[in-house]
C-alpha positions as a Python dict, from the first residue, in 0.01 Angstrom:
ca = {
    (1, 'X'): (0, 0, 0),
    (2, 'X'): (278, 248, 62),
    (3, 'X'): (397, 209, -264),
    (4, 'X'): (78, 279, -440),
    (5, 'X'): (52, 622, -183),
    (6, 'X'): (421, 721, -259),
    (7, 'X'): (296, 630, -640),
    (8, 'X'): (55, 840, -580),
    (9, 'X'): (263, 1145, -459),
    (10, 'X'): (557, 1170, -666),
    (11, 'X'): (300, 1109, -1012),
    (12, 'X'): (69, 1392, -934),
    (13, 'X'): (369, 1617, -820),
    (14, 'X'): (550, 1566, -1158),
    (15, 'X'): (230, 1628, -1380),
    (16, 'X'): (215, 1964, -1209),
    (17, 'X'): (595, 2022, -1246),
    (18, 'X'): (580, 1951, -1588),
    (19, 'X'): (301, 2156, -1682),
    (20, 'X'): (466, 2474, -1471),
    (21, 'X'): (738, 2395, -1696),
    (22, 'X'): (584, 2441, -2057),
    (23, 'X'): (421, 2725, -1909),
    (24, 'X'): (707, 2877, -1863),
    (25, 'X'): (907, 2755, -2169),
    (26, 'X'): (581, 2916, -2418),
    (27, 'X'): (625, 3227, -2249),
    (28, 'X'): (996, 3240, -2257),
    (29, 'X'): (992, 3121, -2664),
    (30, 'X'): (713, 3401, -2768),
    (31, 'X'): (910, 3691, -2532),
    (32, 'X'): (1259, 3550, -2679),
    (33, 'X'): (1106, 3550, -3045),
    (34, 'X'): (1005, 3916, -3039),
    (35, 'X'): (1371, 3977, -2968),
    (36, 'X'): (1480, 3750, -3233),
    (37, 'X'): (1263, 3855, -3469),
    (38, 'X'): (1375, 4265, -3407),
    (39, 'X'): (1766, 4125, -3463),
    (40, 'X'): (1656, 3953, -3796),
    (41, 'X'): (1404, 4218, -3918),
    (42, 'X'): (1665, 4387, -4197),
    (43, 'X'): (1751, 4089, -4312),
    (44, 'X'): (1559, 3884, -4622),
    (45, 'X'): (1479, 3559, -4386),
    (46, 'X'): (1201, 3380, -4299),
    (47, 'X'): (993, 3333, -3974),
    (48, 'X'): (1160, 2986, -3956),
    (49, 'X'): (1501, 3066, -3808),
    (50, 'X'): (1427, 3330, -3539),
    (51, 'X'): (1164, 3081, -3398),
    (52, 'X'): (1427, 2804, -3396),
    (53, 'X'): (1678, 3001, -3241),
    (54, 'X'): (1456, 3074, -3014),
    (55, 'X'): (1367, 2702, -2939),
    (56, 'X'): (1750, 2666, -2933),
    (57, 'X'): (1833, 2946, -2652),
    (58, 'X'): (1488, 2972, -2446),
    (59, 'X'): (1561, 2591, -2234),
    (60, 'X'): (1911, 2722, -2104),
    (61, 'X'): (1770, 2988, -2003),
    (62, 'X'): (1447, 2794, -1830),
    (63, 'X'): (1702, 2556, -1651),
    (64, 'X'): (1847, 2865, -1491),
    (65, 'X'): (1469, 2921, -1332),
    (66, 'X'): (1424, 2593, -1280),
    (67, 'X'): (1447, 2612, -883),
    (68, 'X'): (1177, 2865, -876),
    (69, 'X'): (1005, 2616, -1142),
    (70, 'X'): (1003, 2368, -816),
    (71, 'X'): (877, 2579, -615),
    (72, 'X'): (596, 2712, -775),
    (73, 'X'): (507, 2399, -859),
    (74, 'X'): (542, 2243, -490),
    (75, 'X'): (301, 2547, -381),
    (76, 'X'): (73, 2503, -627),
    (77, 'X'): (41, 2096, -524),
    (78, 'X'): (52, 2164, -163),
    (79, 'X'): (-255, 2420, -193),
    (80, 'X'): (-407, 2107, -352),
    (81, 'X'): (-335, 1862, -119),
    (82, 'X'): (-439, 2088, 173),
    (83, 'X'): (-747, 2207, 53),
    (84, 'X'): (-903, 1842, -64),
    (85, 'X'): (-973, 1535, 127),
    (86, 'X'): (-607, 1360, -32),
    (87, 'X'): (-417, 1497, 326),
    (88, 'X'): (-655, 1301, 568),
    (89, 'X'): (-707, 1005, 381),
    (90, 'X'): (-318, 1005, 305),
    (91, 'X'): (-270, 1016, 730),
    (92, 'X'): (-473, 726, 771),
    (93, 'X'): (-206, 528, 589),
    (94, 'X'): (69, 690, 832),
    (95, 'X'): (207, 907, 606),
    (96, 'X'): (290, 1240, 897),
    (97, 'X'): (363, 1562, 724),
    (98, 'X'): (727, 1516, 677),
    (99, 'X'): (707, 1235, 552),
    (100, 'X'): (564, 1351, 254),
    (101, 'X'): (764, 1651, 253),
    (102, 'X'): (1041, 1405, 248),
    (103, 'X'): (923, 1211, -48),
    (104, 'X'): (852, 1474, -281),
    (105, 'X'): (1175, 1648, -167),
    (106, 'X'): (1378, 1349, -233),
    (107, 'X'): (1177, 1300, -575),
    (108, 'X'): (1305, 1657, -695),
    (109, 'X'): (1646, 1594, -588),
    (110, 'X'): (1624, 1330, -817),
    (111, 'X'): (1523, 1491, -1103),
    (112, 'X'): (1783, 1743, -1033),
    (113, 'X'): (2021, 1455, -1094),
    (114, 'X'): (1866, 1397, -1410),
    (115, 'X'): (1884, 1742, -1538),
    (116, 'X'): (2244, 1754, -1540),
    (117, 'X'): (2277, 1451, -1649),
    (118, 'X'): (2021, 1436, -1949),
    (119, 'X'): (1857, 1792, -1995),
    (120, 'X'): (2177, 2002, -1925),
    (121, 'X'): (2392, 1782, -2215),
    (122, 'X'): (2102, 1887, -2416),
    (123, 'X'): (2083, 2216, -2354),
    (124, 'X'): (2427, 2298, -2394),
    (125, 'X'): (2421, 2153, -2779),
    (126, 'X'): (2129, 2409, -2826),
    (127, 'X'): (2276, 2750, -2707),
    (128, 'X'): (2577, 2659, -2888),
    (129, 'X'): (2385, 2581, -3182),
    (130, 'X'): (2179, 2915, -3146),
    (131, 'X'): (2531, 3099, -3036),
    (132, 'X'): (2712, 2913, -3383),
    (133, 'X'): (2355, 3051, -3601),
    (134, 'X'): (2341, 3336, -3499),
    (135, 'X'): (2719, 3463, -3518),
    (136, 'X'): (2637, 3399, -3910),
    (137, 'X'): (2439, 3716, -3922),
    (138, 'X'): (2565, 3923, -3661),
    (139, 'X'): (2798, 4243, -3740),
    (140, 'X'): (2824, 4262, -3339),
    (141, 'X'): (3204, 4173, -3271),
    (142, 'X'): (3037, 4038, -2929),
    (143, 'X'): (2942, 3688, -3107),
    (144, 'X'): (3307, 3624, -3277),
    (145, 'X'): (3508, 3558, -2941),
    (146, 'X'): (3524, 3167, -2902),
    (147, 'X'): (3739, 2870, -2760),
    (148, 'X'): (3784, 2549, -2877),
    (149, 'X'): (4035, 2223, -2934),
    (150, 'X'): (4264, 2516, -3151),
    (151, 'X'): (4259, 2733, -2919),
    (152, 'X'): (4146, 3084, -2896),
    (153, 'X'): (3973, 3275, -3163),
    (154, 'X'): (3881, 3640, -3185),
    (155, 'X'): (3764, 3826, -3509),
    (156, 'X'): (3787, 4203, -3490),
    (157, 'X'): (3618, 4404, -3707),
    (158, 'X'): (3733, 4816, -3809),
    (159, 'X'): (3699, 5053, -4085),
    (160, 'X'): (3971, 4935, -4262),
    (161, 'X'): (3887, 4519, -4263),
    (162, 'X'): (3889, 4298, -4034),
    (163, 'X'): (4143, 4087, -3819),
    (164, 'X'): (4141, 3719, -3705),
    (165, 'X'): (4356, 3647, -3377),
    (166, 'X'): (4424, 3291, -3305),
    (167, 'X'): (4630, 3221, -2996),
    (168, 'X'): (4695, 2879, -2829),
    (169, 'X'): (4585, 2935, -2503),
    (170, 'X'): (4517, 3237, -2265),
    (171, 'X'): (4705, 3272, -1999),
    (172, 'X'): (4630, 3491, -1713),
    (173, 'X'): (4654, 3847, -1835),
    (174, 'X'): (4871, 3696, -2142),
    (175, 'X'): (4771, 3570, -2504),
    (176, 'X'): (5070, 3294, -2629),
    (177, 'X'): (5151, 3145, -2883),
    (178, 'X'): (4943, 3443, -3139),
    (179, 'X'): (4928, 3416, -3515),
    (180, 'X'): (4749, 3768, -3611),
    (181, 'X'): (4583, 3792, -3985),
    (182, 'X'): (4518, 4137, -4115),
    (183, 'X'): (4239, 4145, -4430),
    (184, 'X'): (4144, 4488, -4602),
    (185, 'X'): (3808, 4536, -4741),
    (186, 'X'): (3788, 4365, -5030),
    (187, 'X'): (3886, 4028, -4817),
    (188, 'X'): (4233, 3998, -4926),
    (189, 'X'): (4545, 3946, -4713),
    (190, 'X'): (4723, 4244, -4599),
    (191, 'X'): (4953, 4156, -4304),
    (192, 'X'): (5035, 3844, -4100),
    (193, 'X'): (5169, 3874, -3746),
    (194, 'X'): (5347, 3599, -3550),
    (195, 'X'): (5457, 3642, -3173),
    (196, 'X'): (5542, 3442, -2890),
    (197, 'X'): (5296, 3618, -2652),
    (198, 'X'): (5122, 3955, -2578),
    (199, 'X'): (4986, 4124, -2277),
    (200, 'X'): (4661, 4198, -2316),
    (201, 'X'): (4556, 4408, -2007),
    (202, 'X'): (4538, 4731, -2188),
    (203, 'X'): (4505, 4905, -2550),
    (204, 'X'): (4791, 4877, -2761),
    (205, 'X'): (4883, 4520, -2641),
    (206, 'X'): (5254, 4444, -2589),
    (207, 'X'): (5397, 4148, -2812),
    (208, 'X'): (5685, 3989, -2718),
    (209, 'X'): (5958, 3854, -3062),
    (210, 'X'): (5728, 3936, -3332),
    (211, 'X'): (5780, 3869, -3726),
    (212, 'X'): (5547, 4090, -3907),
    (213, 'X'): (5507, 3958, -4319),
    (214, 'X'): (5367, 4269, -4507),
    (215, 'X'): (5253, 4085, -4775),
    (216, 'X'): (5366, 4365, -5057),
    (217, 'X'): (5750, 4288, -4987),
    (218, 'X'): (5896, 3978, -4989),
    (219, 'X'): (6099, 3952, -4666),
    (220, 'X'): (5932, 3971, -4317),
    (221, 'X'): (6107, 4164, -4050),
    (222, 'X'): (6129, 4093, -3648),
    (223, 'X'): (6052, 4319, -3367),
    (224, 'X'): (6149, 4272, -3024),
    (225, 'X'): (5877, 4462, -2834),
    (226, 'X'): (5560, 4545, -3076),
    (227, 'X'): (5236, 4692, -3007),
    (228, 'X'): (4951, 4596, -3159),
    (229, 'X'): (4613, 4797, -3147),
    (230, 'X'): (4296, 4604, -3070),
    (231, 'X'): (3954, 4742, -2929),
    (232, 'X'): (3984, 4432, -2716),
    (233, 'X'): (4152, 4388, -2344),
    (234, 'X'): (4160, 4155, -2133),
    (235, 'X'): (3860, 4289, -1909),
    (236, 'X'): (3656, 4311, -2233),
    (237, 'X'): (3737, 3955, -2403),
    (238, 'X'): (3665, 3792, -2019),
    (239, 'X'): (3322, 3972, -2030),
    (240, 'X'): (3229, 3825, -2391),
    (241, 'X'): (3360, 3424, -2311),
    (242, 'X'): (3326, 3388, -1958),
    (243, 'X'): (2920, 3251, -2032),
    (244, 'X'): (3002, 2842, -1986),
    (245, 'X'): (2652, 2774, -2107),
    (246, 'X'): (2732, 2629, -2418),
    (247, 'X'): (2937, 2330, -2197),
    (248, 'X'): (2755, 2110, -1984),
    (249, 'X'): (2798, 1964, -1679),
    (250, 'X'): (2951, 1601, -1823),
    (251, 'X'): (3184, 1841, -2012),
    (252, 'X'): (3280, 2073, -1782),
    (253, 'X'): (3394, 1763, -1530),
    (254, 'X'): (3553, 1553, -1753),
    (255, 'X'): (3765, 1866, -1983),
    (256, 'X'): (3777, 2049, -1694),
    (257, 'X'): (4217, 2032, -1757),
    (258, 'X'): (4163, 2111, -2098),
    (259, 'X'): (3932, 2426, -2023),
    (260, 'X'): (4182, 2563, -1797),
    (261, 'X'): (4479, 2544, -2071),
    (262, 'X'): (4230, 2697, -2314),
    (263, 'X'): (4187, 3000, -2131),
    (264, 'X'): (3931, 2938, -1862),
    (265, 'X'): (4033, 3047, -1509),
    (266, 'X'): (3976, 2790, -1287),
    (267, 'X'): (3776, 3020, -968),
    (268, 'X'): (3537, 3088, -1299),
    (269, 'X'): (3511, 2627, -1387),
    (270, 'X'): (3480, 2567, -988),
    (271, 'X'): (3212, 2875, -949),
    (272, 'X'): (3019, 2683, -1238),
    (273, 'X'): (3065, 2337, -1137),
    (274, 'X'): (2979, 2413, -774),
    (275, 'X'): (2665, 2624, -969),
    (276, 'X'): (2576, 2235, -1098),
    (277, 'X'): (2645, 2047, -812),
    (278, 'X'): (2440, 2251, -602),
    (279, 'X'): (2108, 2251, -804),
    (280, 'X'): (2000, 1919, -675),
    (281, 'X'): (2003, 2041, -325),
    (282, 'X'): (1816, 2351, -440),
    (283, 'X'): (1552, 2214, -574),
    (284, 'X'): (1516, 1975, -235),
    (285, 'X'): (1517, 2271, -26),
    (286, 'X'): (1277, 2474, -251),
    (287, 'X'): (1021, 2179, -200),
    (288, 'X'): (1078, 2186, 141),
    (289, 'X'): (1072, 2596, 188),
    (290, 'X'): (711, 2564, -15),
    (291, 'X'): (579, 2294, 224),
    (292, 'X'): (669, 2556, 490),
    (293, 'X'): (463, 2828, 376),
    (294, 'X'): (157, 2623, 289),
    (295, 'X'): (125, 2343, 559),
    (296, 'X'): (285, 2558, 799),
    (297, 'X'): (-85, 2671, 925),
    (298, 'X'): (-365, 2438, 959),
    (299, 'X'): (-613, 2752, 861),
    (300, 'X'): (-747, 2732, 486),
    (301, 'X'): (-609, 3084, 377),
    (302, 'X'): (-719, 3236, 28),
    (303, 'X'): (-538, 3157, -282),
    (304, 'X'): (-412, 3558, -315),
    (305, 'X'): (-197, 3521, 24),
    (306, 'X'): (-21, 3241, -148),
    (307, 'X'): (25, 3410, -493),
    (308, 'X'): (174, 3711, -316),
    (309, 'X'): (416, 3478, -87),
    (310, 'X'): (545, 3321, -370),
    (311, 'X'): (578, 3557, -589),
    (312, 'X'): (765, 3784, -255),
    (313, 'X'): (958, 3477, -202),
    (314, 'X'): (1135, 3353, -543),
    (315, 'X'): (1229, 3748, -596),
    (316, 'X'): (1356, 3783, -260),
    (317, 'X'): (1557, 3468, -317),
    (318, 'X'): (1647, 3522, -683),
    (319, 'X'): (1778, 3858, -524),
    (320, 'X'): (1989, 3708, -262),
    (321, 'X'): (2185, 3469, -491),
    (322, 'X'): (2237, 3769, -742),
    (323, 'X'): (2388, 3981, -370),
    (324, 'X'): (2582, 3657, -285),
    (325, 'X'): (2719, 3605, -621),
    (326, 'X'): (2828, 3952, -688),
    (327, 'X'): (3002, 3938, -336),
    (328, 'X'): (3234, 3583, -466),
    (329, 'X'): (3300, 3824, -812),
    (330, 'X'): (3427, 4113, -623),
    (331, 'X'): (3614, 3891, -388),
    (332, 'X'): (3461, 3994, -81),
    (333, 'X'): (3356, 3622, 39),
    (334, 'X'): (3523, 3321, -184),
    (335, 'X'): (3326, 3200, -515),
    (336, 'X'): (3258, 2882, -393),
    (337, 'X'): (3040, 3019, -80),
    (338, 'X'): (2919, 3261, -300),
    (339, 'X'): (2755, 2937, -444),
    (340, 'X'): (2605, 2792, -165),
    (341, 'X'): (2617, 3050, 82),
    (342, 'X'): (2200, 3109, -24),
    (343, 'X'): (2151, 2741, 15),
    (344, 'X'): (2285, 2721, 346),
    (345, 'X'): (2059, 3019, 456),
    (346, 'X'): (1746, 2869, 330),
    (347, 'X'): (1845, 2538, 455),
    (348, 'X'): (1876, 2654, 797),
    (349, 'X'): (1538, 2836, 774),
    (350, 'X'): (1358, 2532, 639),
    (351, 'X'): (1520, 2341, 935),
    (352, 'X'): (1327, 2507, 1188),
    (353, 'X'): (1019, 2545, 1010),
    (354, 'X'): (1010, 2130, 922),
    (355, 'X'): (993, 2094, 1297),
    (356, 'X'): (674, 2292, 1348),
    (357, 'X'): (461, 2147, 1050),
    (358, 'X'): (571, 1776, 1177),
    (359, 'X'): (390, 1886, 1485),
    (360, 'X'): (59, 1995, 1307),
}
């Protein structure tokens, strides 16, 4: 019989989780598509691609909310259960109010598990799809900074042409290993720079033994200290790549050596994999902080009091994490705690509050 109540739970709980999640993934694809549609609307394209690219980008985006998802969705079941018969006749099987708190906590934990492990792989492939699409069309130098198996990549573009900077690997505050080509506008090749590094913290960078090869005389020449002007610095070009949504979780762990060589610092990989690691205990605790709010009285109270607490609640906590993070990036408090520092908070909140609705 338990299994057919816990059956019973964990069912009905993920029916309402996954409808609060197309919800919100048709309102993020029709908001999304008016902006994709205002980026596309000089160009001679159909409706088709701005609505895929918006398909593409919209779920990374939803898996950022997806705590909040939870917790909606835990309200909105825990109203139920509260205001129909299911809570009694549920007690007469034993089942005490933490116990089901416990089960449907335990149940989203889970299903954070599989989110990393299944939805995040997926989502990652899409935003780099939609991030790979839509560089095609943009003139915005902010979609040709990338990083890959070859290295680093940037593509500059000024009056005079354009300039593609390839660079093994990034660093610190250094660029070595850089192979500069110089194009005019007519797409032809102008200048080629090689140099054993440059330091990139400020505007004109400062190469270290570079050949230039002016391709109008036949002999390149070699400069000890060059400078080379680029609209980029390092502040700027960490601003434009530091975004790790287009590499998932499986990814992230297993190239995680490979990432740092390629550029990636590695307080910026640990931020994001402790960002992963810690969604499966958010969405336990967001179940849990719900359960508090709603079961926490035995009075009926109207629907609008629990509209306004959750809505109060998910922006007060979608605040906190924003404080808390912005605290790691400034260095003020480590990035790591910066992470879970919100977690703990809520965790010790929800502690004392389980105690009091096990008594009711």
């Amino acid at each position: 019989m338990n299994n057919i109540v816990n059956k019973y739970l964990i069912v009905k709980f993920f029916k309402i989780i996954f409808n609060t999640f197309l919800i919100f993934l048709s309102l993020g694809i029709i908001l999304n598509l008016f902006e994709e549609i205002e980026f596309f609307k000089n160009l001679n394209l159909s409706f088709t691609l701005p609505f895929i690219l918006s398909l593409s980008y919209v779920p990374t985006l939803i898996l950022e909310l997806f705590p909040f998802i939870i917790f909606l969705s835990s309200m909105i079941y825990f109203i139920h259960l509260k205001s129909s018969k299911d809570l009694l006749s549920i007690k007469v099987f034993g089942y005490s109010n933490i116990k089901i708190i416990l089960i449907l906590s335990f149940s989203s934990f889970v299903l954070g598990l599989c989110v990393l492990f299944v939805l995040n792989p997926i989502a990652s492939k899409l935003v780099k799809y939609y991030e790979t699409e839509k560089a095609h069309y943009s003139k915005d130098v902010d979609h040709l900074i990338a990083i890959n198996r070859n290295g680093f990549w940037i593509k500059e573009i000024d009056k005079l042409g354009y300039k593609i900077i390839n660079a093994k690997k990034l660093n610190n505050d250094t660029l070595e290993g850089l192979s500069i080509y110089i194009f005019n506008k007519n797409q032809v090749l102008t200048k080629r720079i090689e140099s054993e590094s440059a330091l990139i913290t400020k505007n004109p960078w400062q190469m270290k033994n570079a050949y230039i090869y002016d391709m109008t005389e036949n002999k390149p020449f070699f400069i000890r200290n060059y400078e080379f002007e680029s609209s980029k610095t390092l502040e700027i070009i960490n601003s434009l790549y530091r975004n790790l949504n287009t590499i998932s979780f499986l990814d992230l762990v297993l190239n995680y050596s490979q990432l740092n060589k390629n550029g990636y610092s590695k307080k910026l990989l640990n931020e994001k994999i402790n960002k992963f690691i810690s969604l499966p205990v958010f969405l336990f605790l967001m179940v849990v902080l719900a359960s508090i709010l709603t079961m926490g009285s035995l009075k009926n109270k109207q629907n609008f009091y629990y509209i306004i607490t959750s809505i109060i609640m998910c922006v007060a906590i979608y605040y906190f994490k924003d404080l808390s993070f912005a605290l790691g990036q400034t260095e003020k408090i480590s990035l790591i705690l910066s992470v879970w520092m919100p977690l703990i908070l809520i965790s010790l909140f929800c502690a004392i509050g389980v105690v009091q609705i096990n008594e009711k």
